[in-house]
C-alpha positions as CSV (number, residue, x, y, z in Angstrom):
1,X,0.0,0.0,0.0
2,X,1.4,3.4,-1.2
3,X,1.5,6.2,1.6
4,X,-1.1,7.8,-1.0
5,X,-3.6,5.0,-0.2
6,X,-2.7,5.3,3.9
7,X,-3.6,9.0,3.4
8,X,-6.5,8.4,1.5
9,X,-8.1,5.7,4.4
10,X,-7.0,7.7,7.3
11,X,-8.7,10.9,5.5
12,X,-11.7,8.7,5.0
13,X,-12.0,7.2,8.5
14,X,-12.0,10.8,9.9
15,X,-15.5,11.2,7.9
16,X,-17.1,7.7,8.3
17,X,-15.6,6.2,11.0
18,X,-13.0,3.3,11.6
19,X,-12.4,0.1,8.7
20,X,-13.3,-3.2,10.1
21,X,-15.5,-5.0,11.9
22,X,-17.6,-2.5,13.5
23,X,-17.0,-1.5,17.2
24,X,-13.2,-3.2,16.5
25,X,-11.3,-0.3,18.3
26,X,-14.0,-1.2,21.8
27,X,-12.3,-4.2,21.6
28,X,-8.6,-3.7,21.0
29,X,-9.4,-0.7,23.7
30,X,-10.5,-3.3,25.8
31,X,-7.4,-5.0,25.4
32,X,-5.1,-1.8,25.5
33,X,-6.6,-1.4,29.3
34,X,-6.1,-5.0,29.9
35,X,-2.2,-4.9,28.9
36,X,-2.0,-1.4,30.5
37,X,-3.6,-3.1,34.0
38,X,-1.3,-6.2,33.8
39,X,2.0,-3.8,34.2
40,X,0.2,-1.6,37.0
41,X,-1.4,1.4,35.3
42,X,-5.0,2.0,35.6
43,X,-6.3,3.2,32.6
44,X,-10.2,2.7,31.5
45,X,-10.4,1.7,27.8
46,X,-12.5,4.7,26.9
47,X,-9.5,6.5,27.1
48,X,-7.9,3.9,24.1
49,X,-11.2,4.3,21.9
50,X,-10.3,7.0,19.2
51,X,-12.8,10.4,18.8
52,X,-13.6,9.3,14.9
53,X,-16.4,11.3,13.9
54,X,-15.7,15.4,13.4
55,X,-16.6,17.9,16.0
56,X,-20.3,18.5,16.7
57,X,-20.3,21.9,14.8
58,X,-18.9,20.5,11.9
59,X,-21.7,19.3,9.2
60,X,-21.3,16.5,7.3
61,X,-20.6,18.6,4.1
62,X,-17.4,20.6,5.9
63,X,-16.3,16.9,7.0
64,X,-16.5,15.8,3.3
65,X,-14.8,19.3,2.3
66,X,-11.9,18.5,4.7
67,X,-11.5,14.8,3.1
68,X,-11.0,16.6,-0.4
69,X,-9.1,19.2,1.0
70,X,-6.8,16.7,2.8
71,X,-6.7,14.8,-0.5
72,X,-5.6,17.5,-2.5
73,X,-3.2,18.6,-0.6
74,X,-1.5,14.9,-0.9
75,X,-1.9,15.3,-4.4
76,X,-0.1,18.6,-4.8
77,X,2.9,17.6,-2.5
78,X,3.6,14.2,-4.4
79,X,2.5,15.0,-8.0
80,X,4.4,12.0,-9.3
81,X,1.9,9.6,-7.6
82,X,-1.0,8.2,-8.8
83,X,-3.8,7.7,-6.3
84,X,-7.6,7.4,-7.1
């Protein structure tokens, strides 16, 4: 995978959400709080679970607009690479 492509999902899960099975990252939280527990820190695993959807005052529109805006900003650093 080209660092295009990892730009491009990482852009897109900042709109829609995470890849995968859905509610994945409650689980591997789960399991960050579990590995964090077995070493002696205390940490709940709601602070592992990642903040993917856009502030409440951004629409849906101004969350697509920063996608594009991400993407062309990719596209005008590496102009050499082709991504969709």
């Amino acid at each position: 995978m080209s660092d295009g492509q990892i730009v491009q999902w990482l852009a897109y899960q900042l709109v829609r959400g995470p890849l995968g099975p859905q509610r994945m990252d409650v689980l591997m939280a789960s399991l960050m709080s579990v590995v964090a527990a077995s070493v002696g820190v205390n940490i709940p695993p709601q602070r592992f679970v990642p903040d993917w959807h856009p502030a409440p005052e951004m629409t849906a529109e101004q969350a697509g607009e920063m996608y594009d805006a991400a993407i062309a900003a990719y596209r005008a650093a590496h102009p050499d690479e082709v991504i969709a």
